[in-house]
C-alpha positions, 0 to 999 in steps of 0.5 A, a space after each residue: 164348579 170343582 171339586 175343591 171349591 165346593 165349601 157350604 153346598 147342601 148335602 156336603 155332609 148328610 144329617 145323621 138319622 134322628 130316631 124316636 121323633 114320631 111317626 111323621 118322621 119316618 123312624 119312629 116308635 120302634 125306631 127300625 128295630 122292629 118288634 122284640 127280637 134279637 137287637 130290638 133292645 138297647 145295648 144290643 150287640 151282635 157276635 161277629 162270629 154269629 151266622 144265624 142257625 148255620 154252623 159257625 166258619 170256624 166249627 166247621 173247618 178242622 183243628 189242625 197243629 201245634 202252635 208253640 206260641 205259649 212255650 216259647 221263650 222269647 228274649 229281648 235283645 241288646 247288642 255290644 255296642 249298646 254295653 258302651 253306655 256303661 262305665 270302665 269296670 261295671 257291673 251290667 246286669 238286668 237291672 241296670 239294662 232295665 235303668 237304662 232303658 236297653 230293656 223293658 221290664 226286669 223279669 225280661 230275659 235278655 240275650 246279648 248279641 255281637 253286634 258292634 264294638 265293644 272298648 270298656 272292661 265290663 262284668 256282663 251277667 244275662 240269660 244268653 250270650 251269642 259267641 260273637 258277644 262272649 268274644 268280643 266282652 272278654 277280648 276287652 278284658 271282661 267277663 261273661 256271666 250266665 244268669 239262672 245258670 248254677 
């Protein structure tokens, strides 16, 4: 017989282990949790983290670093060529990106890359500009805006 071709064999699946059905069944009374302790009640759960009495992994090795993760600014990314969508002589801010859906949300702040071609006249107003992107909007006769800038 293969491999494949074993269908309704006993022990194909093995039958999950039924607690608490008295002492003839080999888990009963207390189950396998012992008495008392630390996971003999319900609900119990163990840290992950937790390694007994002994000092935990990550208190033992040293605090080390800077990590720049909570003040970094990040920007969602639309290229030129995605701006072709829009129509002759709009005005494309972060609102009509989000309604789009070239960005996310509109408290996003977005920066506008060169990538691509750009043929319409466009009023484009964003958080950033590459100089490639600047280029390429007025090369068509339109103009850039920075958003938040006085």
């Amino acid at each position: 017989m293969l491999n494949h071709e074993i269908t309704a064999i006993a022990g194909k699946h093995k039958a999950r282990k039924r607690v608490g059905r008295g002492r003839g069944a080999g888990q009963g009374k207390t189950c396998g949790r012992g008495h008392k302790g630390a996971n003999s009640r319900a609900g119990a759960t163990r840290l992950s983290l937790s390694e007994g009495g002994q000092m935990p992994l990550f208190r033992r090795l040293p605090k080390r670093g800077f990590s720049n993760f909570n003040f970094a600014n990040r920007y969602e990314i639309v290229n030129v060529c995605q701006l072709e969508r829009f129509e002759e002589g709009a005005e494309v801010g972060v609102d009509q990106l989000v309604a789009a859906g070239l960005v996310d949300r509109a408290k996003s702040k977005v920066k506008v890359l060169g990538n691509g071609a750009l043929t319409k006249k466009l009023k484009v107003s964003a958080h950033k500009f590459s100089r490639s992107a600047q280029e390429k909007i007025s090369s068509c006769g339109g103009s850039v805006s920075i958003v938040g800038a006085n």
